[in-house]
PDBQT receptor file of N, H, CA, C and O in Angstrom, charges set to zero:
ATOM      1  N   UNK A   1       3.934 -19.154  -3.448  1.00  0.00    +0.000 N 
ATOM      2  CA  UNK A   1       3.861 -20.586  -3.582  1.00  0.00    +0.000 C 
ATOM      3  C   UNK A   1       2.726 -20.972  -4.528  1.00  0.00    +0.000 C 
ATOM      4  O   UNK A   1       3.024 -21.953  -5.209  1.00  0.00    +0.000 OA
ATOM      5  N   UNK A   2       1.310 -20.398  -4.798  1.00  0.00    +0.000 N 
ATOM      6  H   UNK A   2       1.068 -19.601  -4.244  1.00  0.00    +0.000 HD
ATOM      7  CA  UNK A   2       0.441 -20.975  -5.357  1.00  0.00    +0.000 C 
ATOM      8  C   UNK A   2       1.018 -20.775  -6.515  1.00  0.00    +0.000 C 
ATOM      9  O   UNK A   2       1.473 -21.756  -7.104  1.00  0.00    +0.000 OA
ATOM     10  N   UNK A   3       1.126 -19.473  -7.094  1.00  0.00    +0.000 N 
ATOM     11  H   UNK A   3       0.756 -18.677  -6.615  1.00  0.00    +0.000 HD
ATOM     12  CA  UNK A   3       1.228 -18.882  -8.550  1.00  0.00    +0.000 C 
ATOM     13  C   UNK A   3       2.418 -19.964  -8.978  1.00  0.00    +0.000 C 
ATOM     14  O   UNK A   3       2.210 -20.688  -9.951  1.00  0.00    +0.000 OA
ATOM     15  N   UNK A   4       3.777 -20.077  -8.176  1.00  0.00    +0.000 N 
ATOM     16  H   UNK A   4       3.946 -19.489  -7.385  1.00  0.00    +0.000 HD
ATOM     17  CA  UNK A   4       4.811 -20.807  -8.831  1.00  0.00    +0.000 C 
ATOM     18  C   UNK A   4       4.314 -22.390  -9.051  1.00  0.00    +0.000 C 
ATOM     19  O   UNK A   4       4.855 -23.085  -9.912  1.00  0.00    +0.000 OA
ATOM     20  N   UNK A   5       3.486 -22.784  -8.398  1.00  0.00    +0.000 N 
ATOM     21  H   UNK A   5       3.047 -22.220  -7.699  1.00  0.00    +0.000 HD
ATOM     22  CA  UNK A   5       2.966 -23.885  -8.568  1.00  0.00    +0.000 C 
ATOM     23  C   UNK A   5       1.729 -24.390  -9.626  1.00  0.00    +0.000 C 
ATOM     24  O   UNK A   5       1.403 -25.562  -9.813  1.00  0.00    +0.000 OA
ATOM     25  N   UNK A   6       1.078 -23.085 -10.320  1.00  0.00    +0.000 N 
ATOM     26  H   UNK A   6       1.342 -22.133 -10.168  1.00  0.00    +0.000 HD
ATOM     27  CA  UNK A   6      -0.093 -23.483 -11.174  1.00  0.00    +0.000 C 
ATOM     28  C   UNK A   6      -1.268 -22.894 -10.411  1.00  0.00    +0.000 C 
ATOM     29  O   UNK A   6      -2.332 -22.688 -10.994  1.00  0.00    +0.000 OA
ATOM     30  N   UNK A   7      -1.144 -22.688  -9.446  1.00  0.00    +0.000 N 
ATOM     31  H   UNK A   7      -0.279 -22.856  -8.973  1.00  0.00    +0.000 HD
ATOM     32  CA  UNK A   7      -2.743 -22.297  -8.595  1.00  0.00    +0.000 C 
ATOM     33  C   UNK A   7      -2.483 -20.575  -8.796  1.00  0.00    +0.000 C 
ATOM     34  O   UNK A   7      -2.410 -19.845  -7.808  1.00  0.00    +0.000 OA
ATOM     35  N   UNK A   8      -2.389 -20.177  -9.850  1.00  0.00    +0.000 N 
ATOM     36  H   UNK A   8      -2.449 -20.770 -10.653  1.00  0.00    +0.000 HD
ATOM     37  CA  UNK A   8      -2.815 -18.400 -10.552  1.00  0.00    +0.000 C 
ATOM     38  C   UNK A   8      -3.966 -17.901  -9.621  1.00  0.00    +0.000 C 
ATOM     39  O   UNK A   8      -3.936 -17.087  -8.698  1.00  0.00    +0.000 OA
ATOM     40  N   UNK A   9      -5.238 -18.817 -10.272  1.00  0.00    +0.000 N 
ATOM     41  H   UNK A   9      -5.263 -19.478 -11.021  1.00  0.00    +0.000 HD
ATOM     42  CA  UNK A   9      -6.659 -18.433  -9.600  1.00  0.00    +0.000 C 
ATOM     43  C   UNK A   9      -6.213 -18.041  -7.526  1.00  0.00    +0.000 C 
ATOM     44  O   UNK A   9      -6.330 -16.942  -6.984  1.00  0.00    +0.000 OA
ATOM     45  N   UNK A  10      -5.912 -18.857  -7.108  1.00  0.00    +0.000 N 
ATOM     46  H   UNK A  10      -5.817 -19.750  -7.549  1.00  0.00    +0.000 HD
ATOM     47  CA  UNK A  10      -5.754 -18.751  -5.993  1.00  0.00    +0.000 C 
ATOM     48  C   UNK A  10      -4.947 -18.199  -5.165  1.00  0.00    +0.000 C 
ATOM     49  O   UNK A  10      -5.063 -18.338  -3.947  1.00  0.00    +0.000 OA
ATOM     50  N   UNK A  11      -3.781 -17.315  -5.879  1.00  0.00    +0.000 N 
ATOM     51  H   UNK A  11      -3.687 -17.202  -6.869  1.00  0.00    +0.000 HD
ATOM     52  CA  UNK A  11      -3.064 -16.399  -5.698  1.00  0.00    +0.000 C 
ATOM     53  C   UNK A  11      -3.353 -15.176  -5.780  1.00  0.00    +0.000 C 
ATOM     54  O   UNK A  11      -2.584 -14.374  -5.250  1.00  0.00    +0.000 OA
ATOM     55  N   UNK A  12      -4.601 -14.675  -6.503  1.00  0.00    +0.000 N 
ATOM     56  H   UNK A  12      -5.226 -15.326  -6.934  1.00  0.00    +0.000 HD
ATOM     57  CA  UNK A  12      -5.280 -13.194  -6.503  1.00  0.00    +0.000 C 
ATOM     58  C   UNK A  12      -5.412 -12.861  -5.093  1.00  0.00    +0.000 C 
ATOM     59  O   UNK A  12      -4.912 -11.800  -4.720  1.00  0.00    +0.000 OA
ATOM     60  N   UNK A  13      -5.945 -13.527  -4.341  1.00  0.00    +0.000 N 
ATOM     61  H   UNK A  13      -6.351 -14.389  -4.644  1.00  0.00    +0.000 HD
ATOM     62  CA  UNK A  13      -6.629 -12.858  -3.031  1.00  0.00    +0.000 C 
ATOM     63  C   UNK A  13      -5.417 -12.865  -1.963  1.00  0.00    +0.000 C 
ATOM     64  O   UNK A  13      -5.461 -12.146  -0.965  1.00  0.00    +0.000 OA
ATOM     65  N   UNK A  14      -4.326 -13.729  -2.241  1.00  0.00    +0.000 N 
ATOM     66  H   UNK A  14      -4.290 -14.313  -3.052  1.00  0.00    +0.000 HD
ATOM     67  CA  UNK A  14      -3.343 -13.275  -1.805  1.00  0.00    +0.000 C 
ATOM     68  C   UNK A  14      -2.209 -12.105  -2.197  1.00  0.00    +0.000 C 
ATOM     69  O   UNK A  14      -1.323 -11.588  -1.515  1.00  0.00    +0.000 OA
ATOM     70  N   UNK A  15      -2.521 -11.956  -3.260  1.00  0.00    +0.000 N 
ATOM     71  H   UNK A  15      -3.240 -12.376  -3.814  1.00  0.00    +0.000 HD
ATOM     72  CA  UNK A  15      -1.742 -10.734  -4.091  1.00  0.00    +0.000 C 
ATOM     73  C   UNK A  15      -2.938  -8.984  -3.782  1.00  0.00    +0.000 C 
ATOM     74  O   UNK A  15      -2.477  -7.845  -3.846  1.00  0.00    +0.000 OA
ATOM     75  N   UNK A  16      -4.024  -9.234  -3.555  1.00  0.00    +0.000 N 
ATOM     76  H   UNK A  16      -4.399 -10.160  -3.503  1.00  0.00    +0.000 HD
ATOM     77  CA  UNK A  16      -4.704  -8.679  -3.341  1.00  0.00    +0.000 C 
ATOM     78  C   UNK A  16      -4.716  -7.987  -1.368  1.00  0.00    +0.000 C 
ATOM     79  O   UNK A  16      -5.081  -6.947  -0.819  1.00  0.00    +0.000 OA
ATOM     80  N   UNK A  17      -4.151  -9.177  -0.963  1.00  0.00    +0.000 N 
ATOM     81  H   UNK A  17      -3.855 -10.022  -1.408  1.00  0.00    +0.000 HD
ATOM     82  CA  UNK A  17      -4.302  -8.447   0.738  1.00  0.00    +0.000 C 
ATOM     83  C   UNK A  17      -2.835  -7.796   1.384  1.00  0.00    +0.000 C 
ATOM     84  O   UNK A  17      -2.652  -7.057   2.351  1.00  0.00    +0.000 OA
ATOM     85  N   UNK A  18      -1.783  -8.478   0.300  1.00  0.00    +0.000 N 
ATOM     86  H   UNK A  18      -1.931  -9.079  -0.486  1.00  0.00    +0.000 HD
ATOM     87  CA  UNK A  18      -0.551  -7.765  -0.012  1.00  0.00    +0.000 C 
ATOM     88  C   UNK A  18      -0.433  -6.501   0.075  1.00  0.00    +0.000 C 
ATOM     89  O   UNK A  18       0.214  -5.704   0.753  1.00  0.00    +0.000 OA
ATOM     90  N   UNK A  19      -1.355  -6.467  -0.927  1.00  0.00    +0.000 N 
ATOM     91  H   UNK A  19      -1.881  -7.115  -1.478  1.00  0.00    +0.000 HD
ATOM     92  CA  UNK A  19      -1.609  -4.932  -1.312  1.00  0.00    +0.000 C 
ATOM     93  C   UNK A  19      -1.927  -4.009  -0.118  1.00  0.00    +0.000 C 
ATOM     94  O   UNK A  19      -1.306  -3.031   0.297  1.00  0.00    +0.000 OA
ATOM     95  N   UNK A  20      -3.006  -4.557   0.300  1.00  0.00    +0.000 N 
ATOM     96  H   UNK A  20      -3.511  -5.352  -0.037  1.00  0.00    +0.000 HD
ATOM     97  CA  UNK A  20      -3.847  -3.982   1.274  1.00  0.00    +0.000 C 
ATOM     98  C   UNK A  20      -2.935  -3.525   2.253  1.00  0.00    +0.000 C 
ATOM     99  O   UNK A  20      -2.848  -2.307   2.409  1.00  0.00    +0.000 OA
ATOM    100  N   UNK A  21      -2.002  -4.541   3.177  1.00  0.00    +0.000 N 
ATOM    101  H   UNK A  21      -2.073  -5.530   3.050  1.00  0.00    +0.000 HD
ATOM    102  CA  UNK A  21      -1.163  -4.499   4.162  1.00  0.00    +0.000 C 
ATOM    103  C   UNK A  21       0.000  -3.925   3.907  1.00  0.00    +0.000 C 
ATOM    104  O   UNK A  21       0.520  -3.348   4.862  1.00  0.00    +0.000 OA
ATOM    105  N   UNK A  22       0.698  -3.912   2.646  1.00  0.00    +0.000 N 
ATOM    106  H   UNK A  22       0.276  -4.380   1.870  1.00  0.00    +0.000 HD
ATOM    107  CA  UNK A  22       2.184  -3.406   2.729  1.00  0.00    +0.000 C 
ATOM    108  C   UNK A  22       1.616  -2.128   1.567  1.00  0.00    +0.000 C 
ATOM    109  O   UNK A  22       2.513  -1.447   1.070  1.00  0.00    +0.000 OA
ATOM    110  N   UNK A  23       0.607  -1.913   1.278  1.00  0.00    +0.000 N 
ATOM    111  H   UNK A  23      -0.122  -2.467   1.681  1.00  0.00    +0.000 HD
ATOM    112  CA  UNK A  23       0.598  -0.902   0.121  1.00  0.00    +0.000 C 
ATOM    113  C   UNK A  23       0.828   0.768   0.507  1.00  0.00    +0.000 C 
ATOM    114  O   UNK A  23       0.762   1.589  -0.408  1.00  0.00    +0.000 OA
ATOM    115  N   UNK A  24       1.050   1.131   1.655  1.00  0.00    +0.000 N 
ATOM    116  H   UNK A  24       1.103   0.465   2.399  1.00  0.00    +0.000 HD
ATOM    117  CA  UNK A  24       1.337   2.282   2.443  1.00  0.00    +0.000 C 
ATOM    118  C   UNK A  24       2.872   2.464   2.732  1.00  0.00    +0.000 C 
ATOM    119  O   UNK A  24       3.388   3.274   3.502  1.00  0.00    +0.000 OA
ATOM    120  N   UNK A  25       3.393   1.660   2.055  1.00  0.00    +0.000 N 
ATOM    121  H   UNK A  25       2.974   1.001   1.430  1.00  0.00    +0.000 HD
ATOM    122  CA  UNK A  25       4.434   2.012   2.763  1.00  0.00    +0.000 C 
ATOM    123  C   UNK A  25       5.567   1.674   1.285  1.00  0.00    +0.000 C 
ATOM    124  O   UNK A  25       5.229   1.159   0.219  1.00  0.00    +0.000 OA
ATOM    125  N   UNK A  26       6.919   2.153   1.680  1.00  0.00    +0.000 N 
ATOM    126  H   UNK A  26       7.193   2.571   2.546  1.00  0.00    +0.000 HD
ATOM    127  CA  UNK A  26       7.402   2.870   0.261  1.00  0.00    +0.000 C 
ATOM    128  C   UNK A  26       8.898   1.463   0.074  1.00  0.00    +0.000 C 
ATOM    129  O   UNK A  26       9.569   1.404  -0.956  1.00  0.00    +0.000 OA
ATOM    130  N   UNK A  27       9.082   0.682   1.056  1.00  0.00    +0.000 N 
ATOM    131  H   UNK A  27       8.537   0.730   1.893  1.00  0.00    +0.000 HD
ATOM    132  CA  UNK A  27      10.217  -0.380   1.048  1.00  0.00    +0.000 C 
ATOM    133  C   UNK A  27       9.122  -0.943   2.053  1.00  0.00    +0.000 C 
ATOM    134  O   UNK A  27       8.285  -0.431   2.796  1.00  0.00    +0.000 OA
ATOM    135  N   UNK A  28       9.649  -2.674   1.621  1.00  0.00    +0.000 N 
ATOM    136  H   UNK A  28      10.329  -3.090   1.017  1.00  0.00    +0.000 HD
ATOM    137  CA  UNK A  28       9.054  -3.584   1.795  1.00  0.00    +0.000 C 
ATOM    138  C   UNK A  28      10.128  -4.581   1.952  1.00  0.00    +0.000 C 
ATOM    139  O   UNK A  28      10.532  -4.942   0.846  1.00  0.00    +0.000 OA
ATOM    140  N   UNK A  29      11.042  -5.447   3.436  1.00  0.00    +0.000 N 
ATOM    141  H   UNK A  29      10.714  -5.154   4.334  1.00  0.00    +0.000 HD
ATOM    142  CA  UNK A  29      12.525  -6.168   3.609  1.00  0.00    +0.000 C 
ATOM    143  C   UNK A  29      12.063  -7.970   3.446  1.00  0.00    +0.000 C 
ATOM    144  O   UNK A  29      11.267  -8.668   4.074  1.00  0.00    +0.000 OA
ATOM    145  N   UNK A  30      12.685  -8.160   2.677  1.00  0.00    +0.000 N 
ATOM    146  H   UNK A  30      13.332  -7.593   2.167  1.00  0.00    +0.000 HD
ATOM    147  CA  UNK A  30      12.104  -9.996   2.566  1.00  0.00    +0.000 C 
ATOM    148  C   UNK A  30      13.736 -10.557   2.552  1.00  0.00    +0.000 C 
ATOM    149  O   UNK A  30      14.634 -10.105   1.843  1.00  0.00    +0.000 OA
ATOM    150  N   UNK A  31      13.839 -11.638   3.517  1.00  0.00    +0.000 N 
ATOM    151  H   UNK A  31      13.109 -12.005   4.093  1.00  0.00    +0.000 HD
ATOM    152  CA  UNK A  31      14.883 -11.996   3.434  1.00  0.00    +0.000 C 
ATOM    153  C   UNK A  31      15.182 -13.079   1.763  1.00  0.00    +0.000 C 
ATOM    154  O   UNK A  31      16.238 -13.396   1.216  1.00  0.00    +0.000 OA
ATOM    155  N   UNK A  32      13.727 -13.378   1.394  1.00  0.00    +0.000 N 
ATOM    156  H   UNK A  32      12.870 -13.120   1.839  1.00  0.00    +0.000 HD
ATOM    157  CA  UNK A  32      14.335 -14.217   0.343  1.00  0.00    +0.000 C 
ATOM    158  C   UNK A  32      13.774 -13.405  -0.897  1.00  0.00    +0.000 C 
ATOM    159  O   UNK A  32      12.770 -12.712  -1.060  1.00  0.00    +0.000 OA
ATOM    160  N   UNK A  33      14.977 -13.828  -1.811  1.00  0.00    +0.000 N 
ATOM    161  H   UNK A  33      15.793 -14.391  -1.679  1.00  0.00    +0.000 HD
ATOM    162  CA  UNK A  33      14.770 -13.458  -3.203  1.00  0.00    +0.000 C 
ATOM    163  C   UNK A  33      13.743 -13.855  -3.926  1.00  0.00    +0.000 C 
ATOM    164  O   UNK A  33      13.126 -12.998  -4.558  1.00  0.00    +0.000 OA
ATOM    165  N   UNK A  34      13.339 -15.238  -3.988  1.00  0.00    +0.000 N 
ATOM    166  H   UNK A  34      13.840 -15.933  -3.474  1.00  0.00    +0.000 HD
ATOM    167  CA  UNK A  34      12.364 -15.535  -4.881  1.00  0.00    +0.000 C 
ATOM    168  C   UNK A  34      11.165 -14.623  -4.483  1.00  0.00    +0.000 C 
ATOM    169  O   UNK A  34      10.612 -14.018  -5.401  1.00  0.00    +0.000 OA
ATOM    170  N   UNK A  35      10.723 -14.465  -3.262  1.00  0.00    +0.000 N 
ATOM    171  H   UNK A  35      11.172 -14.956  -2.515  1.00  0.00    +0.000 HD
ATOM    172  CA  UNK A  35       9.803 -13.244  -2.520  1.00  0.00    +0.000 C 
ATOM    173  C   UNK A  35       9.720 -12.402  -3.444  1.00  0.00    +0.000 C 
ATOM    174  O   UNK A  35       8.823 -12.167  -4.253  1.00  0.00    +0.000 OA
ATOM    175  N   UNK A  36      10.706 -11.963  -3.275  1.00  0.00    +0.000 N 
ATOM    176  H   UNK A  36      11.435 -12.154  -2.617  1.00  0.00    +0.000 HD
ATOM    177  CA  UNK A  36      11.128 -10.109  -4.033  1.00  0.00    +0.000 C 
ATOM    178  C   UNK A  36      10.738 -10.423  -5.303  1.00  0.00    +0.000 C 
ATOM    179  O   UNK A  36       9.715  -9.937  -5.786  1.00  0.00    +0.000 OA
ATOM    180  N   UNK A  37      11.461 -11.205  -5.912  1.00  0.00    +0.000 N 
ATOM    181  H   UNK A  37      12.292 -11.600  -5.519  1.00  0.00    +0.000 HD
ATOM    182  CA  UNK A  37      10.978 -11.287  -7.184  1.00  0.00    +0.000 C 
ATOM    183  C   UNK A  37       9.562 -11.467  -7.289  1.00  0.00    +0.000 C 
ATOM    184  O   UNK A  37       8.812 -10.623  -7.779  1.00  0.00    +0.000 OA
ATOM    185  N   UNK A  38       9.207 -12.551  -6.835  1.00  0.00    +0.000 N 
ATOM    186  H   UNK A  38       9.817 -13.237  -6.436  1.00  0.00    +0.000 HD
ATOM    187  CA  UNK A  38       7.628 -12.617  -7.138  1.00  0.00    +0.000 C 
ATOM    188  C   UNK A  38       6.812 -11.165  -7.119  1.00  0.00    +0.000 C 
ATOM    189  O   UNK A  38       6.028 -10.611  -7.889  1.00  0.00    +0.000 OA
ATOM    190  N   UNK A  39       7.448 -10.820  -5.750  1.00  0.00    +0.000 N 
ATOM    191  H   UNK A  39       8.085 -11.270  -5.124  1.00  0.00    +0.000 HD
ATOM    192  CA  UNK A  39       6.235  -9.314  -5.946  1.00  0.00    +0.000 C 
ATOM    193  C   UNK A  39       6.500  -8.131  -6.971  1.00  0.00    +0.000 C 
ATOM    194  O   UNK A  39       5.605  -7.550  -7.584  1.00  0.00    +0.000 OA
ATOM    195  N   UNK A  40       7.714  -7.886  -7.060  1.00  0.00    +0.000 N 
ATOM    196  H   UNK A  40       8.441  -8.358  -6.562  1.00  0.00    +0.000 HD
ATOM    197  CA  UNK A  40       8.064  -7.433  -8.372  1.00  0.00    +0.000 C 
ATOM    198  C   UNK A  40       7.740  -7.138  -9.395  1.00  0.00    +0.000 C 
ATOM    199  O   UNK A  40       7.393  -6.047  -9.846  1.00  0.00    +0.000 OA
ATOM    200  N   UNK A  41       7.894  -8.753 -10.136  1.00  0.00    +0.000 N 
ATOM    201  H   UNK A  41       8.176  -9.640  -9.769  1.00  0.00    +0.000 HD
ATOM    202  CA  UNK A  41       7.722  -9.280 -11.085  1.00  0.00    +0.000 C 
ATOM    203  C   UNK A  41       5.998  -9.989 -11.580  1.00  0.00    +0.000 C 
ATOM    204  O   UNK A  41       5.506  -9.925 -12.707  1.00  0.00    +0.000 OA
ATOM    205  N   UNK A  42       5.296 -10.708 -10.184  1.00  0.00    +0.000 N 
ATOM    206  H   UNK A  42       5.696 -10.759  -9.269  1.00  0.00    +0.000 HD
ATOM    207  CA  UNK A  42       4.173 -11.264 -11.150  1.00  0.00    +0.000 C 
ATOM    208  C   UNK A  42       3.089 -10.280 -10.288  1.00  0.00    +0.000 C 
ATOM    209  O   UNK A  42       2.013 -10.114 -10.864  1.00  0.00    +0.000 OA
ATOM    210  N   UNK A  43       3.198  -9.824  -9.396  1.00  0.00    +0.000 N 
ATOM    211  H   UNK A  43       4.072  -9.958  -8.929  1.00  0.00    +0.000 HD
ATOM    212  CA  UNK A  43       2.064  -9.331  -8.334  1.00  0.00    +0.000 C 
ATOM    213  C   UNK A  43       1.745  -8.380  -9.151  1.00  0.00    +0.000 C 
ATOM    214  O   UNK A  43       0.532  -8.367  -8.945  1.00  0.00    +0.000 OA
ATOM    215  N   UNK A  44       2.011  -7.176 -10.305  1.00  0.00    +0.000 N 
ATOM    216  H   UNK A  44       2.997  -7.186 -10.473  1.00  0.00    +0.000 HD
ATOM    217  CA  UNK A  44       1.711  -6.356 -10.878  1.00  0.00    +0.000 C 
ATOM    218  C   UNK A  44       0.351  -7.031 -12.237  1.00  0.00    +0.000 C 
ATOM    219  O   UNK A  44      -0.691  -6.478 -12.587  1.00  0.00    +0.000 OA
ATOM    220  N   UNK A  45       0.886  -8.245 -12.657  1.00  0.00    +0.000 N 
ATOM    221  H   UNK A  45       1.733  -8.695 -12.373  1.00  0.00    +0.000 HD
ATOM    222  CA  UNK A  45       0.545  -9.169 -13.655  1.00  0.00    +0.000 C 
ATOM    223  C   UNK A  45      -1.087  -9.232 -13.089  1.00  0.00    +0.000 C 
ATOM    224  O   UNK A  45      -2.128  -8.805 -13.589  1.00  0.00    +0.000 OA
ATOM    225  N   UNK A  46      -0.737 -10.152 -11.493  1.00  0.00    +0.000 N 
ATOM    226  H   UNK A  46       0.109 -10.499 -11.087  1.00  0.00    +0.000 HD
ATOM    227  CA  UNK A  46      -1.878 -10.819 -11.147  1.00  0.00    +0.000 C 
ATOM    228  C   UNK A  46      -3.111  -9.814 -10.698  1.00  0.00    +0.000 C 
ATOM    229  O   UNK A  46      -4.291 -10.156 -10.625  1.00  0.00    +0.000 OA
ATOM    230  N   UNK A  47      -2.510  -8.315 -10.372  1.00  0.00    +0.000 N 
ATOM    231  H   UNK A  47      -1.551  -8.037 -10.431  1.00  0.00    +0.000 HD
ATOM    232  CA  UNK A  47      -3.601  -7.250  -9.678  1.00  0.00    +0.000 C 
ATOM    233  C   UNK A  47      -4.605  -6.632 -10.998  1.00  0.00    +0.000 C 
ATOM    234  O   UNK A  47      -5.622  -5.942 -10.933  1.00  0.00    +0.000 OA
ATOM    235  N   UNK A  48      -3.993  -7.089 -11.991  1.00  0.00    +0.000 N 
ATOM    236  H   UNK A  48      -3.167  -7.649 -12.043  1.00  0.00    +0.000 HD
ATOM    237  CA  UNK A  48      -4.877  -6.417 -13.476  1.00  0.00    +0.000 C 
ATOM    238  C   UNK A  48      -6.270  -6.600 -13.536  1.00  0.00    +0.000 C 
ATOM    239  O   UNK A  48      -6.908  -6.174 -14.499  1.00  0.00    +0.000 OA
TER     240      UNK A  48
């Protein structure tokens, strides 16, 4: 929600504890797509 909205800055520390919590493990089930995509797609962007 932040990142799609303009709040980038304030999406690190959420892209960051992501990590932390699901980063052990090899599949990750989200019922929604935009989800998936986001992590996918920008969470690689935002961890740089």
């Amino acid at each position: 929600m932040h990142f799609n909205t303009g709040y980038r800055p304030e999406a690190i520390p959420l892209v960051e504890r992501f990590a932390r919590v699901f980063g052990e493990y090899d599949t990750v089930v989200t019922p929604s797509a935009s989800f998936a995509g986001m992590v996918r797609e920008n969470h690689p962007v935002l961890a740089e």
